[in-house]
C-alpha positions in Angstrom: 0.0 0.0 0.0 1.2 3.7 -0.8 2.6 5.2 2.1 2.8 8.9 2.9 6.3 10.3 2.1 8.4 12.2 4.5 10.3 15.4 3.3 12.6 18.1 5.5 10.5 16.9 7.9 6.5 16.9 6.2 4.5 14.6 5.4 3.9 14.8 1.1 0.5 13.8 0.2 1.1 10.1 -1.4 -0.1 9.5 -5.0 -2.5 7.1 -5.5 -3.0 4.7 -8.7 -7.1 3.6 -8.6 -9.2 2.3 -10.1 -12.9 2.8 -9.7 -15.5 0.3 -10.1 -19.2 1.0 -10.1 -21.8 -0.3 -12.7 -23.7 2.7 -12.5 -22.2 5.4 -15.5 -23.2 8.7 -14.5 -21.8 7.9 -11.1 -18.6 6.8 -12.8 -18.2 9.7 -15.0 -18.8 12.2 -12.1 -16.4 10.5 -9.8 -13.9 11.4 -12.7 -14.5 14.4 -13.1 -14.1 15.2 -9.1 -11.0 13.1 -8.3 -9.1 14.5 -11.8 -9.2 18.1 -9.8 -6.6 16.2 -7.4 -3.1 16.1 -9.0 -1.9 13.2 -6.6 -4.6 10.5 -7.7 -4.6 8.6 -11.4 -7.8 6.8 -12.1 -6.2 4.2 -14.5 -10.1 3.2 -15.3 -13.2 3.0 -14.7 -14.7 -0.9 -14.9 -18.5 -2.2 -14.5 -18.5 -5.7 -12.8 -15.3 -7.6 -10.9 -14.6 -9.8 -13.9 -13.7 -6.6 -15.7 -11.8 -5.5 -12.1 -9.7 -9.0 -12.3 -9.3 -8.1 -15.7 -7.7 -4.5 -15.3 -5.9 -5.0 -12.0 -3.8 -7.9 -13.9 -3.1 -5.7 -16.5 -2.2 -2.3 -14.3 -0.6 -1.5 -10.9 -3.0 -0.2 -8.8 -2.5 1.2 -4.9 -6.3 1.1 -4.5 -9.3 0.2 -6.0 -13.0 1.5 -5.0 -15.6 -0.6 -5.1 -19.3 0.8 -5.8 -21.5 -1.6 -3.2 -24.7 0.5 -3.5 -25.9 -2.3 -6.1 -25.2 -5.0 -3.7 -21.5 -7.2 -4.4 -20.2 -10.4 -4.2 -18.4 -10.7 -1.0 -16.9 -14.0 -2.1 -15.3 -12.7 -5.3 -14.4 -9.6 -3.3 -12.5 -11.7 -0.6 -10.9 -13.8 -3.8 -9.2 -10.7 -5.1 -8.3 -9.7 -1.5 -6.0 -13.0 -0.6 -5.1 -13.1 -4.8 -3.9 -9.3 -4.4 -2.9 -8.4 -0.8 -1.0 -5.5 -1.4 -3.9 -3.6 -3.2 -6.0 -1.5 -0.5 -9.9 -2.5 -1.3 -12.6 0.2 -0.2 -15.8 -0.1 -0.1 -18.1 2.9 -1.6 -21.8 4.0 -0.9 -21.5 1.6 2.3 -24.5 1.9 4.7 -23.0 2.4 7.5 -24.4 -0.3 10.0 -22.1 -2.1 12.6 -23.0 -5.5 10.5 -22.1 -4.3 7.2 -18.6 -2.5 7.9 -17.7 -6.1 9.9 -19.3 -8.1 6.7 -17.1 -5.8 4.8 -13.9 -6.1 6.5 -14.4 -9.7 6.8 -14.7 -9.7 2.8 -11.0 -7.7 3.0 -11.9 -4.3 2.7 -9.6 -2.3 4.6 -11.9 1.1 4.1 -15.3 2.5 3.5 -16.8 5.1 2.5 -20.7 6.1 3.9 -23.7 6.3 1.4 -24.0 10.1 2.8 -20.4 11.3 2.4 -19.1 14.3 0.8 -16.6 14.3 -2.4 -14.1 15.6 0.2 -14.5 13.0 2.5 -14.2 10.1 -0.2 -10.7 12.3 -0.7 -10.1 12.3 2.6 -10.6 8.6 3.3 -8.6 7.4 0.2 -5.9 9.3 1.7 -6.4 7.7 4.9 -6.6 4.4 3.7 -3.0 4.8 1.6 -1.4 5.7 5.0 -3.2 2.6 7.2 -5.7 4.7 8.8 -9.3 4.2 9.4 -11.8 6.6 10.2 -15.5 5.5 11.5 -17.8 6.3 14.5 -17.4 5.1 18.1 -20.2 2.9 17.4 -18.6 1.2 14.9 -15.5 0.7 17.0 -17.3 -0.5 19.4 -18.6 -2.8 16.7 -15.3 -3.8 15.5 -13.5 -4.6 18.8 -16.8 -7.0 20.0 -16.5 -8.8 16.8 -12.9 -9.5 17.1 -13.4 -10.7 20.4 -15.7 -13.4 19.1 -13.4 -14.3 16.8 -11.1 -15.5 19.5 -9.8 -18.9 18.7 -12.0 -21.4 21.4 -10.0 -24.5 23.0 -8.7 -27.3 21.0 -10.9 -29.6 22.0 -14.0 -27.4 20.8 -12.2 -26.5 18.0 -13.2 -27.1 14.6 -9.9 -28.8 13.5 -10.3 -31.1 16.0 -11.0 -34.2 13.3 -9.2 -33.2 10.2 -5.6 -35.3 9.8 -2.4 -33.5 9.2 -2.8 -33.1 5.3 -6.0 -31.5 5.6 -4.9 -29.4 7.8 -2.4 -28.0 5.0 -5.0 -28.2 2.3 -7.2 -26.1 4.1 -4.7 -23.3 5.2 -3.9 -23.4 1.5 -7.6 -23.3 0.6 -8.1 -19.9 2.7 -5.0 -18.5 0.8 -6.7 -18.8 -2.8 -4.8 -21.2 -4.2 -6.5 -24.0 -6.6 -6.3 -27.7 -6.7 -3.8 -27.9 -9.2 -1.6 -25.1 -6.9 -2.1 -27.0 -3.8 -0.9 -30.4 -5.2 2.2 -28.3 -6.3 2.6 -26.2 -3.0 2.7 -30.0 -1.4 4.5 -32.1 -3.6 1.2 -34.1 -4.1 -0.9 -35.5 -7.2 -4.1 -33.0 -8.3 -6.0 -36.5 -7.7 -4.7 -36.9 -4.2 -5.5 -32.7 -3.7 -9.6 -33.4 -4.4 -10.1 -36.0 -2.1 -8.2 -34.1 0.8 -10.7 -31.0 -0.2 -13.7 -33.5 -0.4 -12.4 -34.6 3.4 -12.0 -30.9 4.4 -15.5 -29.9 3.2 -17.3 -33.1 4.5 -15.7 -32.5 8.2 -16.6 -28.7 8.0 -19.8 -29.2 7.1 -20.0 -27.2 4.2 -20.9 -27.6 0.2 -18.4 -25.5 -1.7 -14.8 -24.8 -1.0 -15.2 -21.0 -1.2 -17.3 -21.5 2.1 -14.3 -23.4 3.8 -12.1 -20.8 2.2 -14.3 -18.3 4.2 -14.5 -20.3 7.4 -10.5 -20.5 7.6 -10.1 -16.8 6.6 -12.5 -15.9 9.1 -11.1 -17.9 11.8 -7.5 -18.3 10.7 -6.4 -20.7 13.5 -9.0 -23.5 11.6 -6.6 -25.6 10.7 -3.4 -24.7 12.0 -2.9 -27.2 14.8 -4.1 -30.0 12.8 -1.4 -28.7 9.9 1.2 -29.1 12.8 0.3 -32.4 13.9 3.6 -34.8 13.9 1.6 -37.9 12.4 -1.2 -38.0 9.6 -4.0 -39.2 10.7 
């Protein structure tokens, strides 16, 4: 992420490479119009839908990209280009700004927001914030924040939800919550694509859940799933 750069003892305002992504037009168009009055930020484009985000990001370097979520947004794709890109700041834009949806947000990897209500200023003001690793939000939401971390809190072992996956899935599922695909996995662990799929079938079957972007979800939201079972000295 930019950071902000010190000079004879000041701070210089960092220059940010964005892009902008909102399926709406006349929303896109204006937002270029305002953010080309700041010298420091470069809107390398404007794109409609993530595929065309995935699309540009792999083509560009953005710092930061803005995410319209006024139309509603695929949290799981969001989250995919979070772990895929984790040195590209993701903020949310048009966010209502409810103690649920800035922690569904951040869970999804947005690392700012700005409220439906704001001002042209303050979506400025918290781009700049965000280059330099700050966030700005209402005690409520702190509150919000801090109480959700704390039940996040990894429970015992015993309780824990790793408790009956072996060694190997252990790895394939700290894998899984990274991004990385079958075919990545097999390489990462010296292991046959064949072998990889029935691990994942194991790992979803003990989670309890359907697709592997869920138990990509569950490990990312819980980070320790996993972890002591990937530690384990024998494979169960």
């Amino acid at each position: 992420m930019v950071a902000s750069i010190r000079k004879r003892g000041h701070f210089m305002t960092p220059r940010l490479n964005i892009i902008l992504l909102t399926p709406i037009r006349i929303l896109g168009e204006g937002l270029e119009a305002c953010l080309s009055r700041h010298t420091n930020i470069c809107l390398l484009a404007t794109v409609p839908d993530l595929t065309a985000l995935r699309e540009t990001i792999n083509a560009t370097t953005p710092d930061l990209v803005l995410i319209d979520v006024t139309q509603g947004t695929n949290l799981e794709e969001v989250r995919s280009i979070a772990v895929e890109h984790p040195n590209i700041a993701l903020m949310a834009l048009g966010l209502s700004e409810q103690r649920q949806e800035v922690i569904r947000c951040g869970r999804a990897g947005f690392v700012g927001y700005v409220a439906r209500e704001a001002s042209i200023d303050a979506l400025y003001q918290a781009m700049l914030d965000v280059a330099t690793g700050r966030l700005q939000c209402s005690a409520e939401i702190s509150s919000g924040l801090l109480r959700a971390l704390f039940r996040m809190e990894p429970r015992s072992p015993a309780a824990s939800d790793d408790a009956a996956l072996t060694r190997r899935e252990g790895e394939v599922l700290q894998l899984l919550g990274r991004g990385f695909s079958n075919k990545e996995i097999a390489r990462e662990l010296n292991l046959s694509t064949a072998t990889i799929k029935h691990h994942v079938h194991g790992v979803l079957g003990k989670l309890k859940v359907a697709r592997r972007t869920q138990a990509m979800r569950r490990v990312q939201d819980s980070p320790w799933i996993g972890a002591s079972a990937a530690h384990r000295l024998v494979d169960g």
